[in-house]
ZAMARGU-4260 file (C-alpha; in steps of 0.2 Angstrom, whole numbers, plus 5000, padded with zeros to 4 digits):
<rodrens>
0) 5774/5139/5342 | 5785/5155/5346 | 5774/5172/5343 | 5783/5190/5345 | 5771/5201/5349
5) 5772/5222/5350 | 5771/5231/5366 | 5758/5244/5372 | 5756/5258/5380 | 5746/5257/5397
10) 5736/5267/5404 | 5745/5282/5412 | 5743/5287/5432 | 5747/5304/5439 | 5752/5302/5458
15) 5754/5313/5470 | 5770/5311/5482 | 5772/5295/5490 | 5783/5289/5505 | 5789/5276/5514
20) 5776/5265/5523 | 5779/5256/5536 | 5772/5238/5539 | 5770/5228/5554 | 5760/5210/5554
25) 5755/5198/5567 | 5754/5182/5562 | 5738/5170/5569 | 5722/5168/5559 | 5726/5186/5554
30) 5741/5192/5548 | 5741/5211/5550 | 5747/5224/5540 | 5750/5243/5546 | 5753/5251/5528
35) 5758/5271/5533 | 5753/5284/5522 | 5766/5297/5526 | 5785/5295/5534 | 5789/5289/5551
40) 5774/5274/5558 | 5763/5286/5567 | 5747/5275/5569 | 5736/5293/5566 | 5744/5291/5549
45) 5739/5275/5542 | 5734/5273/5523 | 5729/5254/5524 | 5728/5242/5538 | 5728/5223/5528
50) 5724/5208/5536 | 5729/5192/5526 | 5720/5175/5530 | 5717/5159/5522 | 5703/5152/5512
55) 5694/5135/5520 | 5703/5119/5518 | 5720/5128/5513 | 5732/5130/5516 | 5744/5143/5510
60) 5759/5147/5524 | 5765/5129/5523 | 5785/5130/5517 | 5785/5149/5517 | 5800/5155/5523
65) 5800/5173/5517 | 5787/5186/5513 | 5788/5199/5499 | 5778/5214/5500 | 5775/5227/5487
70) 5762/5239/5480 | 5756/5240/5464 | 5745/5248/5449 | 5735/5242/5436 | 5747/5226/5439
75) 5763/5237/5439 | 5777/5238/5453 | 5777/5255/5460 | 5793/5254/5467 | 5804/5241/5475
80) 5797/5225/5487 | 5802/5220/5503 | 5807/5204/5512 | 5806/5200/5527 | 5806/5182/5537
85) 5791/5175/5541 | 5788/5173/5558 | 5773/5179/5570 | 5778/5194/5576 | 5789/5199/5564
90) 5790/5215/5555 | 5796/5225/5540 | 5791/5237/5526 | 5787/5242/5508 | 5798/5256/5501
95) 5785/5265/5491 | 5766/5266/5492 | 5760/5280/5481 | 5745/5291/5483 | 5734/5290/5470
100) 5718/5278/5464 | 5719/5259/5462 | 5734/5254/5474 | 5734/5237/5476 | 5747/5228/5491
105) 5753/5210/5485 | 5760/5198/5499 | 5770/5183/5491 | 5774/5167/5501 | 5792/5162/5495
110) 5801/5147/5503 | 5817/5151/5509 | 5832/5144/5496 | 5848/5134/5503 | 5860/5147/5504
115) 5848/5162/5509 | 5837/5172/5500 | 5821/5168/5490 | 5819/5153/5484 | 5800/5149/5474
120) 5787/5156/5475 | 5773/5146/5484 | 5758/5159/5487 | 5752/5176/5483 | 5738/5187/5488
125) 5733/5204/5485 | 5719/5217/5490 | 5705/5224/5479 | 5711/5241/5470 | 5710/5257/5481
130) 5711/5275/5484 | 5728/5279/5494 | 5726/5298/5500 | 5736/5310/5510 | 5727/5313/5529
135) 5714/5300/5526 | 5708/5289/5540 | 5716/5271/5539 | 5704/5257/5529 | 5703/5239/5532
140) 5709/5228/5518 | 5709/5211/5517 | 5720/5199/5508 | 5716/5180/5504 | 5732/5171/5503
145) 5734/5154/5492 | 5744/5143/5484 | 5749/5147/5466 | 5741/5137/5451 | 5730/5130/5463
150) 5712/5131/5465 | 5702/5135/5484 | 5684/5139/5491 | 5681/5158/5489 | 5680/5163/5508
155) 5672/5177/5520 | 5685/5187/5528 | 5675/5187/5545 | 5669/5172/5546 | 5682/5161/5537
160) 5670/5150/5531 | 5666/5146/5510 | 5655/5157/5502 | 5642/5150/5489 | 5628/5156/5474
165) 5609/5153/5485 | 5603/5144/5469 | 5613/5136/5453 | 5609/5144/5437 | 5618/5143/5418
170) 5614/5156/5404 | 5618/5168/5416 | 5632/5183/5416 | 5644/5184/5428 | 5653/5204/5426
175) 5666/5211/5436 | 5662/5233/5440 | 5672/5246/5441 | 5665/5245/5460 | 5673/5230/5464
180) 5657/5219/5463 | 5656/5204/5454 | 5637/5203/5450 | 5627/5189/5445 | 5610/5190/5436
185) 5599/5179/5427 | 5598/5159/5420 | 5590/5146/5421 | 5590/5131/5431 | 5587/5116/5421
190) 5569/5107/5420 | 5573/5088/5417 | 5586/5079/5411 | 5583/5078/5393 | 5584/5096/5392
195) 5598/5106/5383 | 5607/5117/5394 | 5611/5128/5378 | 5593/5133/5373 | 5581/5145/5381
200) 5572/5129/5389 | 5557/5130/5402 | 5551/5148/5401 | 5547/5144/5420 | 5564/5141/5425
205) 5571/5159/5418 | 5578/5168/5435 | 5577/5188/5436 | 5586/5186/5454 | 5603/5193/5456
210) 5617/5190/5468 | 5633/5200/5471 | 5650/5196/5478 | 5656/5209/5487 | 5675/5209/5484
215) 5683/5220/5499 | 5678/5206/5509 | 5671/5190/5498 | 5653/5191/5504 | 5639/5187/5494
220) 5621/5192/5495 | 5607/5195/5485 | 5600/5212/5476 | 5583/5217/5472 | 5579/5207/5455
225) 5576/5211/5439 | 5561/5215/5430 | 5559/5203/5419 | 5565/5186/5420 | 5583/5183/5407
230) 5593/5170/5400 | 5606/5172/5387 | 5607/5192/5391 | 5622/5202/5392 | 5626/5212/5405
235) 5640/5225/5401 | 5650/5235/5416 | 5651/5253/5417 | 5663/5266/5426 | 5650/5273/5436
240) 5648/5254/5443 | 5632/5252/5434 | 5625/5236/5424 | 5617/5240/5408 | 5607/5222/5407
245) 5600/5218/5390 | 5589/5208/5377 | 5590/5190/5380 | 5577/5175/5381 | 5561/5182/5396
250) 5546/5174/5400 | 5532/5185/5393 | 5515/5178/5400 | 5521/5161/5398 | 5529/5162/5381
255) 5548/5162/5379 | 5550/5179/5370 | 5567/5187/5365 | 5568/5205/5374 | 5572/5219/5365
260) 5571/5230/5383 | 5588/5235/5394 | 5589/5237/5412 | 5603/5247/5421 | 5608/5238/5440
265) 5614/5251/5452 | 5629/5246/5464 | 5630/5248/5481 | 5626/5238/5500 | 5609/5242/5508
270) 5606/5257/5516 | 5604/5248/5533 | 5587/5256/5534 | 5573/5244/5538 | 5557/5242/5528
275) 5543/5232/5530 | 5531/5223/5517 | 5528/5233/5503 | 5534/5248/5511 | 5543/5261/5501
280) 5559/5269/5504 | 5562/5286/5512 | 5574/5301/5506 | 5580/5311/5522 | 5569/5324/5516
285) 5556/5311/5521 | 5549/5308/5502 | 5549/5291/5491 | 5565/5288/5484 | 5563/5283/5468
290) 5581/5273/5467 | 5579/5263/5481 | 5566/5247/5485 | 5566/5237/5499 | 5573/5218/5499
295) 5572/5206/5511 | 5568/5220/5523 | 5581/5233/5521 | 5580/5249/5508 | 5591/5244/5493
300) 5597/5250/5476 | 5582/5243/5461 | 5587/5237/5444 | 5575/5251/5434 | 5569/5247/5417
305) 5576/5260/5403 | 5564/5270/5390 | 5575/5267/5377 | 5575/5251/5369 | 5586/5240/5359
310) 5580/5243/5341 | 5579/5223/5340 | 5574/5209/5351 | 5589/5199/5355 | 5595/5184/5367
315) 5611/5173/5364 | 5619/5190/5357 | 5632/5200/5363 | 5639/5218/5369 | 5654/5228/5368
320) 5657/5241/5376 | 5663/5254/5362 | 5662/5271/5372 | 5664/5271/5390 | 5661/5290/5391
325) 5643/5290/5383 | 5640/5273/5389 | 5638/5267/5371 | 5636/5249/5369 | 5636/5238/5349
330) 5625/5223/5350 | 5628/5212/5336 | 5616/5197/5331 | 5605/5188/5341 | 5591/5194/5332
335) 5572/5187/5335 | 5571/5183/5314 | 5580/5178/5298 | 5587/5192/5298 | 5606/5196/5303
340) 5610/5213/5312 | 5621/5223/5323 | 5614/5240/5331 | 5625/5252/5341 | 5615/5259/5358
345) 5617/5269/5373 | 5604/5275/5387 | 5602/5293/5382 | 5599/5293/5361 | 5593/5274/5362
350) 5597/5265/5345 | 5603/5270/5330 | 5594/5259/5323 | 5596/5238/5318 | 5608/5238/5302
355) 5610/5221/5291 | 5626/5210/5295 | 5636/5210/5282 | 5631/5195/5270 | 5614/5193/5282
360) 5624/5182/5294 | 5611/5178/5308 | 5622/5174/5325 | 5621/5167/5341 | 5632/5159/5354
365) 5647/5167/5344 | 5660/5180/5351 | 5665/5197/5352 | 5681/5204/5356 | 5684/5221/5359
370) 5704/5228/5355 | 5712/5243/5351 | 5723/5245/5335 | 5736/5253/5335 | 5733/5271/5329
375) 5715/5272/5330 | 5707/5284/5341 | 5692/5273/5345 | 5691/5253/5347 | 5688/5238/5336
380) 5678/5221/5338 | 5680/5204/5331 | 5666/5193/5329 | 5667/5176/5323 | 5659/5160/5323
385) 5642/5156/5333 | 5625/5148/5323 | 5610/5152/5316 | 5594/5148/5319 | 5593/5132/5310
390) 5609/5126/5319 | 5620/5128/5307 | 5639/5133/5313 | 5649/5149/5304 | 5666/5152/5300
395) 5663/5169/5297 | 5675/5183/5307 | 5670/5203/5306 | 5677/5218/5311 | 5667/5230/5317
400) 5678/5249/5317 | 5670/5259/5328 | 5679/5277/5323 | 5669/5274/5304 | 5655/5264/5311
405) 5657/5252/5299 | 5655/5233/5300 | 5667/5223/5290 | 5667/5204/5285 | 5687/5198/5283
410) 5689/5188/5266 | 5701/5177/5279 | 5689/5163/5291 | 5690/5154/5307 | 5700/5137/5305
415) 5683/5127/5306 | 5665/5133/5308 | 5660/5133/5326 | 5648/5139/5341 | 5649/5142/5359
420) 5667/5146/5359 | 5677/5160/5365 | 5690/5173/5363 | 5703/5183/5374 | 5713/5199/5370
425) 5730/5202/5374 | 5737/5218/5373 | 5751/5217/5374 | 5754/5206/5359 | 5741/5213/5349
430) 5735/5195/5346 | 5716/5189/5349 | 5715/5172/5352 | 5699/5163/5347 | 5697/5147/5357
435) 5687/5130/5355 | 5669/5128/5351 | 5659/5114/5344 | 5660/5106/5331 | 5642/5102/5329
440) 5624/5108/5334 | 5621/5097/5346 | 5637/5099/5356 | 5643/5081/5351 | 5658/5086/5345
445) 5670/5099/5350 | 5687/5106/5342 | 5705/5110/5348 | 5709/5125/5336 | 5717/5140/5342
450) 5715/5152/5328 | 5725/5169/5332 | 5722/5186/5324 | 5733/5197/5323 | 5728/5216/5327
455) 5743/5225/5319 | 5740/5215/5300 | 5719/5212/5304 | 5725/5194/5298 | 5726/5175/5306
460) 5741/5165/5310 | 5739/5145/5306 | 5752/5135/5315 | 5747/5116/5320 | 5758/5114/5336
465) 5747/5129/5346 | 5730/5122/5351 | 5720/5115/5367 | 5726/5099/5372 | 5708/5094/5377
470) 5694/5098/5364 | 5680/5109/5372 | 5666/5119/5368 | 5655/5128/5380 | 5667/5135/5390
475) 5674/5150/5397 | 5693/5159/5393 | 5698/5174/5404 | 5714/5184/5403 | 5724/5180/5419
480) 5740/5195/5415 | 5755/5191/5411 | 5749/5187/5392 | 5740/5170/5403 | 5724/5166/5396
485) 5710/5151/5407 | 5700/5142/5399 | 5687/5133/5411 | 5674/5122/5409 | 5664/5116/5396
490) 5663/5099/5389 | 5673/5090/5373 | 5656/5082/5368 | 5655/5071/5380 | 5655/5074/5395
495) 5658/5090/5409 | 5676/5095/5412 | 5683/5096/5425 | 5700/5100/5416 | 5703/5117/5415
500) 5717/5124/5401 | 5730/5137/5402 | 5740/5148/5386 | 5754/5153/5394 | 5772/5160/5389
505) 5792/5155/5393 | 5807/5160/5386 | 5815/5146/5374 | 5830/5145/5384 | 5837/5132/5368
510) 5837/5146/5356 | 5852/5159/5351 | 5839/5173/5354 | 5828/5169/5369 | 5814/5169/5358
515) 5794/5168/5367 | 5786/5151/5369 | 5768/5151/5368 | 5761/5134/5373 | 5745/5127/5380
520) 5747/5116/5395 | 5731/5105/5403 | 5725/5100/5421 | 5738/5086/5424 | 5742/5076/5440
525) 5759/5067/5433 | 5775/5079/5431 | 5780/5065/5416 | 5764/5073/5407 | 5770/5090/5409
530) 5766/5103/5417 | 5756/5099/5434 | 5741/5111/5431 | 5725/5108/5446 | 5709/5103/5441
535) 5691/5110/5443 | 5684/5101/5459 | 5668/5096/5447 | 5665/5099/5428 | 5653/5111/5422
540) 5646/5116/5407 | 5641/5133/5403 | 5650/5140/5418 | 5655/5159/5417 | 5672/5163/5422
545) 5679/5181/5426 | 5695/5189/5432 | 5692/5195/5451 | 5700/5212/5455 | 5713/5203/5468
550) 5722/5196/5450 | 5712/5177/5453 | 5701/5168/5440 | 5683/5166/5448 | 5672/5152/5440
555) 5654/5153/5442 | 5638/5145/5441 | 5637/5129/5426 | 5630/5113/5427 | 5637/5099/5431
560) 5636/5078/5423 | 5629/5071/5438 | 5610/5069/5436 | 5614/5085/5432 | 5616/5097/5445
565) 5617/5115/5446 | 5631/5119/5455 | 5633/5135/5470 | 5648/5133/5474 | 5663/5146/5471
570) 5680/5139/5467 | 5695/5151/5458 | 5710/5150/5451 | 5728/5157/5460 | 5741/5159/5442
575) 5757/5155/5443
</rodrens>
């Protein structure tokens, strides 16, 4: 299928001025970087000092001949890379750092090619986003260096050994901030056997715990919980780093009840002051601190409940982001009832109220997408799909335009009606891409359709050679850059996958004009197949996968086939 997209502006950075920086590594279980902030390699002036390591049981040096070193912003090259030969000891530099906010250094393992020079690429890491500025004392930065299109163990950069969740759990969110956390809150753990992993379940397996992986250097602990217990919530990142945590399905005295309450998670580590039983956290004035509880015996940041409630209980709904300024949020459908609505929210005016879904369509499991058209001064989202509450599927696709708060049902529908599917954005081709789903209630049956919409005409393209190779629903799809979408997890009716699947993009080298190639290609073992693309250590359904800020796709929680298991363990994805 070849697609042409339309390029888009990103977003603009003002730097200040920026100068040579000079690197120096030595190579052991550290490599060490020396990254200057100003001319010359005074040590006084150091911006960054970045250690690269490797996660457990990989190993990502093999073969390397060369190392390419660059910086980079919002996944842009500021300036020219540098080479050098890899060897312990060795040295070199990166022409051009730039002060300024979210400065990310990339290290690439490259082999070294017959006649000199690069040759492939074999392994890439980068650090977290962060603040380079002129005079400021040098920070530790780590990089976790792997193979390309490979998975590995996500790893603590002190103690080199795997990280893991405390407890398995599926109906949870999994959301990247702003303060480089990746926090996870909520779920269930499954009761017995016979129970399905996709509905609200044993009220008295709902989690209100919450565990965050702290990305500077990939360690994972746990936060003071939530009020209430939640499974199918959302949980929708905010610039200040702040979770806004809301509806989904709570134990209420016993009862499985959809919430209609939202509670905001505050970011940050412990204070490192202690606390005993029961005891309440001190300001320096000496008085109770109202934002800070104490967990596991040190004074933390607590999840507070909010006075302004959603105007409608919901679980198995979702939220989109529509103003990052006011913090306002549209929650469409989930609703606790027949009928069908969508409500737009933030934490200062509360709701404006539940308004009807056009055509009553009562949702759950289905998607939401949020894009910007070109032109518009504010953003649009595209639902489609999901079921109501009698189980049956929907073809139905909306728009909802958030510059004339209108809702809008599009005459045009999905290529079959289906639920737990999913749905990437890529901007730079204007195109949303709605992925998978079943087939059927019951999860028997699962599809391979790709439908795409096109942002530019608010219409679908239809082609028949662009759709999953492996038919799954219950999955997850997370844009990788580069116009590279994952798709992880989920089952094709059957059974768990352990097959993850990637949309990616090539240049028809065949054609008079070099026209794009985009394909789908599969986990595969046998180059005669096709492209050898890893697989998932274990299948899981239900699994949440996001992009970590280092540039990797992180896949979390599920449950696996085997008896069935809830797996802890956190595995991610290197791109090509």
């Amino acid at each position: 299928m070849v697609m042409m997209g339309h390029t888009r502006p990103t977003r603009k950075t003002i730097w200040g001025l920026g100068l040579r920086r000079w690197l120096r590594y030595s190579a052991a279980a550290w490599l060490t970087f020396f990254v200057s902030a100003c001319a010359g390699d005074d040590p006084a002036a150091l911006c960054f000092q970045v250690g690269v390591y490797a996660p457990a049981n990989h190993d990502p040096f093999t073969g390397v001949g060369f190392l390419r070193l660059a910086a980079e912003v919002d996944g842009v090259p500021t300036g020219d890379a540098s080479t050098v030969t890899y060897s312990p000891g060795g040295g070199g530099s990166v022409p051009y750092v730039p002060f300024g906010a979210d400065v990310q250094i990339v290290v690439e393992g490259w082999t070294a090619a017959v006649g000199g020079g690069l040759g492939s690429l074999l392994s890439r890491g980068k650090t977290i986003p962060v603040d380079c500025v002129a005079g400021q004392q040098p920070t530790l930065q780590t990089v976790m260096m792997t193979r390309i299109n490979a998975f590995a163990q996500l790893t603590h950069s002190d103690s080199r050994l795997p990280v893991s969740l405390s407890e398995g759990r599926v109906g949870h969110t999994v959301t990247v901030t702003p303060a480089n956390e990746i926090v996870i809150a909520g779920g269930k753990t499954l009761s017995d056997t016979g129970e399905n992993w996709w509905e609200p379940g044993s009220p008295e397996t709902f989690k209100n715990t919450l565990e965050v992986i702290e990305t500077s250097d990939n360690s994972v602990r746990t936060h003071p919980p939530m009020y209430f217990p939640r499974v199918w919530h959302t949980a929708t990142a905010l610039n200040t780093g702040q979770l806004l945590i809301a509806g989904g399905y709570a134990n209420i005295s016993g009862q499985t009840q959809a919430l209609s309450r939202v509670e905001v998670y505050q970011p940050g580590s412990p204070t490192g002051a202690s606390c005993g039983t029961g005891a309440e956290c001190l300001r320096a004035d000496g008085q109770p601190d109202p934002g800070q509880t104490c967990h596991q015996g040190t004074c933390q940041p607590k999840v507070n409940v909010l006075s302004a409630e959603l105007a409608a209980a919901r679980a198995a709904h979702t939220a989109s982001l529509i103003d990052e300024n006011s913090f306002t949020v549209l929650f469409v459908g989930g609703d606790d009832g027949t009928a069908g609505t969508y409500e737009v929210w933030n934490p200062t005016a509360g709701s404006t109220g539940a308004k009807e879904m056009p055509g009553n369509a009562t949702l759950r499991h289905h998607t939401a997408t949020l894009f910007w058209p070109p032109g518009r001064p504010a953003p649009s989202v595209l639902i489609a799909g999901g079921e109501d509450q009698e189980g049956d599927l929907s073809d139905a696709v909306f728009v909802y335009d958030a510059a004339s708060d209108r809702m809008l049902e599009l005459s045009q529908k999905l290529g079959s009606p289906r639920t737990q599917l999913s749905s990437v954005w890529i901007p730079s081709r204007d195109f949303v891409y709605v992925i998978g789903g079943y087939l059927t209630a019951d999860r028997t049956q699962a599809s391979t359709i790709i439908d795409v919409f096109d942002i530019s005409t608010q219409t679908f393209t239809e082609s028949s050679g662009f759709k999953l190779k492996r038919a799954r629903g219950g999955h997850s799809a997370v844009y990788l850059g580069n116009n590279s979408v994952l798709m992880a997890g989920g089952s094709d009716g059957i059974t768990a996958l352990d097959e993850i699947e990637i949309i990616y993009e090539y240049v028809n080298a065949n054609s008079s004009n070099n026209s794009i190639v985009i394909d789908t290609a599969v986990s595969n073992s046998d180059p005669a197949a096709g492209p050898l693309i890893p697989y998932l250590p274990e299948g899981r359904l239900g699994a949440r996968a996001v992009t970590a800020p280092t540039g990797v796709g992180l896949v979390v929680g599920g449950v696996s086939d085997s008896e069935p298991t809830m797996p802890t363990s956190l595995n991610f994805y290197n791109p090509l």
